[in-house]
Structure formats: structure tokens, C-alpha cells
C-alpha positions, -999 to +999 in steps of 0.1 A: -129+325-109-119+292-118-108+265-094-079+246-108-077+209-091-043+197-077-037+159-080-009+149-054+017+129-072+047+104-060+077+121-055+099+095-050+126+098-072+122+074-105+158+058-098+141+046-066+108+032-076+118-002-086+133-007-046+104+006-033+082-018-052+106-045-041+094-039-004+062-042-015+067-075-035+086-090-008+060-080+021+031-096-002+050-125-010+061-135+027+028-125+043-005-116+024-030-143+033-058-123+012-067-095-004-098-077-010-111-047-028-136-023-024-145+008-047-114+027-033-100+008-012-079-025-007-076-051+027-049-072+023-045-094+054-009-101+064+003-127+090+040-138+092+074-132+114+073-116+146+081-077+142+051-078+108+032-049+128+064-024+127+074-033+090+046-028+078+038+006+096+074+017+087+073+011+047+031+026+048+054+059+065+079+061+037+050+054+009+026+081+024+058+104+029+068+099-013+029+097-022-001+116-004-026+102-019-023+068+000-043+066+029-029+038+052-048+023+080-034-005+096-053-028+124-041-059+141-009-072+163+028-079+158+025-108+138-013-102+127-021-072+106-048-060+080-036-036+056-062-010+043-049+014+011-072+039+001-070+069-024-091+092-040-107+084-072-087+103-095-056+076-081-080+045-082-051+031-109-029+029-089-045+012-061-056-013-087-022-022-099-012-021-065-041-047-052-033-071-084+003-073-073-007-084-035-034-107-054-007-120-077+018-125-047-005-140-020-001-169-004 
């Protein structure tokens, strides 16, 4: 019997992509101090406003909830947070682009 593989895709509707990506832009811009990369994942270390910890817990909920793949871990305090993204291999594209945009964006 042959095992067919299931690669988990975004589901969030194409109309809405270019918003979400504008949350994503804004966060890096405002608050990414540094970025770095690993085979599969990305740290990108935000500081900023008062209120960073729950923004930045509240868009990783509505990514993971659009895109399974993502693994978010997220470590540090209200104003002081590292963002780890992972994914598995077969999404390692899409972590890429999404590390070069925090790179490109950083303060």
C-alpha cells in the first residue's frame, strides 16, 4: 500500500494575504532588533511598545490558525520578545521569504 504525504497549506483566503503580510511588515518594521536563521527555523528578536508580548502572540494565533505548518514559540516579556518560526522542510520557502522580509525590515 502506498502512503500518500499530506503537505498542510495556508488557507487564508488570497483576497486576505496581502493584510496579513501587512501585520507582518509593520511588526518587523517597528520592532525586530535581529534576526537569525537556523536550518528550519528563524529568531527574530523584537523589542518596542508596551503590549509587544500580546501582539505578537495574537497575529502567531491567527497565522498558525490559516497555516499549520508554522510552529510559533514565543519567549520573553511585554515589551521584550524573541520570535521563533519553524516549519517542516518541505515549507523551508516559506520561512525563507519570511526571514528575508524581517532581515529586510529590521532595525
Amino acid at each position: 500500500m502506498e502512503e500518500l504525504m499530506t503537505i498542510a497549506a495556508c488557507t487564508l483566503p488570497t483576497s486576505e494575504r496581502p493584510l496579513r503580510l501587512a501585520e507582518f511588515d509593520a511588526l518587523f518594521a517597528s520592532s525586530a532588533r535581529s534576526v537569525s536563521r537556523g536550518d528550519l527555523v528563524v529568531r527574530i528578536h523584537l523589542t518596542g511598545q508596551k503590549g509587544l508580548l500580546e501582539s505578537v502572540r495574537d497575529l502567531a494565533e491567527q497565522e498558525t490558525a490559516c497555516c499549520s505548518f508554522f510552529t510559533f514559540l514565543l519567549e520573553g516579556q511585554d515589551d521584550d520578545v524573541t520570535m521563533s518560526i519553524s516549519v517542516p522542510p518541505e515549507r523551508r520557502d516559506v520561512l525563507d521569504a519570511l526571514a528575508a522580509r524581517a532581515e529586510g525590515l529590521s532595525a
